[in-house]
C-alpha positions in Angstrom: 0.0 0.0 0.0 1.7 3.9 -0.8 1.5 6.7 0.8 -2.0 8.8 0.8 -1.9 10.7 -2.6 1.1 8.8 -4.1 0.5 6.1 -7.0 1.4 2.7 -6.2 3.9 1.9 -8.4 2.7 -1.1 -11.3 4.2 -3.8 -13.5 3.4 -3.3 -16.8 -0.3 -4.5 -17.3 -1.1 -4.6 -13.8 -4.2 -1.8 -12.7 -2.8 1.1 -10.8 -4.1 2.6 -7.8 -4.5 6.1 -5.8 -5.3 6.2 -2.3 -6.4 9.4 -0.4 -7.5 9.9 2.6 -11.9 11.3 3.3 -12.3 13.8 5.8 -13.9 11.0 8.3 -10.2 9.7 8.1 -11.2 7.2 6.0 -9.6 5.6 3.3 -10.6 5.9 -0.3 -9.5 3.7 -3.2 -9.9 4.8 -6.9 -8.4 2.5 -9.5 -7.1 3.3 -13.3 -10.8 2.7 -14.3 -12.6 5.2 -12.0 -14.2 3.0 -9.8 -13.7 3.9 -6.0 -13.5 1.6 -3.2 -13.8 2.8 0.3 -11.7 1.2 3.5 -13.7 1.1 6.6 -14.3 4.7 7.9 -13.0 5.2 11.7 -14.7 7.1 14.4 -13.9 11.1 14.7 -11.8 12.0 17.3 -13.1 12.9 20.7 -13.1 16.2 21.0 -15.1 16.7 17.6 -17.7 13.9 19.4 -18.0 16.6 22.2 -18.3 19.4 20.4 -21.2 17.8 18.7 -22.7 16.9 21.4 -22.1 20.0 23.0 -23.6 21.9 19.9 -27.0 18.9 19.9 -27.5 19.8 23.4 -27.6 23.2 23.0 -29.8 23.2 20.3 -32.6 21.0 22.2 -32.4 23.2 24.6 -33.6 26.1 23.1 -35.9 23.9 21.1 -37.2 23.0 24.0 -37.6 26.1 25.8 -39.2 27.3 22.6 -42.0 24.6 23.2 -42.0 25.5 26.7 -42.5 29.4 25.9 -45.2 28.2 23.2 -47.2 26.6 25.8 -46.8 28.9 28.6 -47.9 31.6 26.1 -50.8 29.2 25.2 -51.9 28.5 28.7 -51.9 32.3 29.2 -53.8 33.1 26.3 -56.7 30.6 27.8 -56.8 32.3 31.1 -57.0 35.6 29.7 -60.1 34.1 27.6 -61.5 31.9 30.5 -61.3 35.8 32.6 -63.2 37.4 30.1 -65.4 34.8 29.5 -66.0 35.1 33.3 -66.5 39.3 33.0 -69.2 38.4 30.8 -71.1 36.1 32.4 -70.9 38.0 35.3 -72.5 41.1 33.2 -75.0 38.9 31.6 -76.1 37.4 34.8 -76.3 41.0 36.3 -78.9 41.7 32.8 -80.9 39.2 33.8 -81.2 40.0 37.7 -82.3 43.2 36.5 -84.8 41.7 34.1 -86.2 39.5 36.8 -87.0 42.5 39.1 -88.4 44.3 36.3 -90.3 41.7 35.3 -91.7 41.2 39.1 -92.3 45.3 39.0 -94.4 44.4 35.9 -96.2 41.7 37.4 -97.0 43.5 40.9 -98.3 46.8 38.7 -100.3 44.3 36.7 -101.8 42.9 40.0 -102.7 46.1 41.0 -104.2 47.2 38.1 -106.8 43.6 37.7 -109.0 45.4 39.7 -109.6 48.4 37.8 -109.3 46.1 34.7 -111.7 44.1 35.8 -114.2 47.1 36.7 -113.6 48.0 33.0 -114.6 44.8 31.8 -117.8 45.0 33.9 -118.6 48.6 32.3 -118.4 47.5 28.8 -121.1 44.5 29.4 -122.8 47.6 31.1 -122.8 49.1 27.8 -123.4 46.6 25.9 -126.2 45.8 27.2 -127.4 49.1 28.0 -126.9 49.8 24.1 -129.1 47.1 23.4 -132.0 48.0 25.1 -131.6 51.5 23.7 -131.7 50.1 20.4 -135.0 47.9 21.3 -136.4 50.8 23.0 -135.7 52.8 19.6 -137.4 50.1 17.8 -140.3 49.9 20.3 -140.5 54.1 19.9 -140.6 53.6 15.9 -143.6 50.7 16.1 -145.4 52.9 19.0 -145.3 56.2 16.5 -146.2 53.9 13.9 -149.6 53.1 15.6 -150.2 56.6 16.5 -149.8 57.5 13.3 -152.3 55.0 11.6 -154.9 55.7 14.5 -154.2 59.3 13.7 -155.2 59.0 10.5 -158.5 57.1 11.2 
């Protein structure tokens, strides 16, 4: 095997080969025909291992507090909703305690008033009845002139 980036020196009608190195520290194999054949790759070296994993834990991390803020922010929004929500059923229950005590004012003035309405009723089957009897004593009149008339005339 040569050196990484030096030819490997052939007999005639043997294949030649180039070897360079990856940036994993693998090794690469490309022969006279273009094909490449790769050597088992090996493991970074430790400090790049912790600098990933320094970089991954610091980027979950502010994932995460980003999914923490989200929901803090969401949990905030539904108070603020469930507090007005509560504002207004506090102003709609104050509506309808007013409605009740006006409608109780209605119902006591209407109590007070069935009497008079009821006296009112009475007059108008006065009237009624009083009209009829005008109307039969009209007729009566009208036969009883009638009569007079016709024994007038005799």
């Amino acid at each position: 095997m040569a050196a990484p980036g030096v030819e490997a020196s052939t007999a005639p009608g043997e294949e030649s080969e180039t070897e360079t190195e990856t940036e994993t520290g693998g090794m690469r194999r490309t022969d006279d025909f273009g094909v490449e054949t790769a050597e088992e790759a090996t493991e970074p070296s430790e400090p790049d291992i912790n600098e990933l994993c320094k970089d991954m834990f610091t980027k979950m991390s502010v994932y995460l507090q980003g999914e923490l803020t989200a929901t803090c922010e969401d949990y905030k929004l539904l108070e603020n909703m469930n507090k007005l929500t509560g504002l207004k059923y506090l102003e709609m229950k104050e509506i309808a305690v007013n409605i009740n005590r006006n409608l109780k004012d209605l119902n006591q003035k209407y109590a007070g008033l069935h009497p008079y309405l009821d006296q009112i009723n009475q007059i108008e089957e006065q009237v009624a009845a009083l009209e009829q009897a005008a109307y039969r004593l009209d007729a009566y009149s009208k036969k009883l002139e009638a009569k007079f008339k016709k024994l007038e005339k005799r």
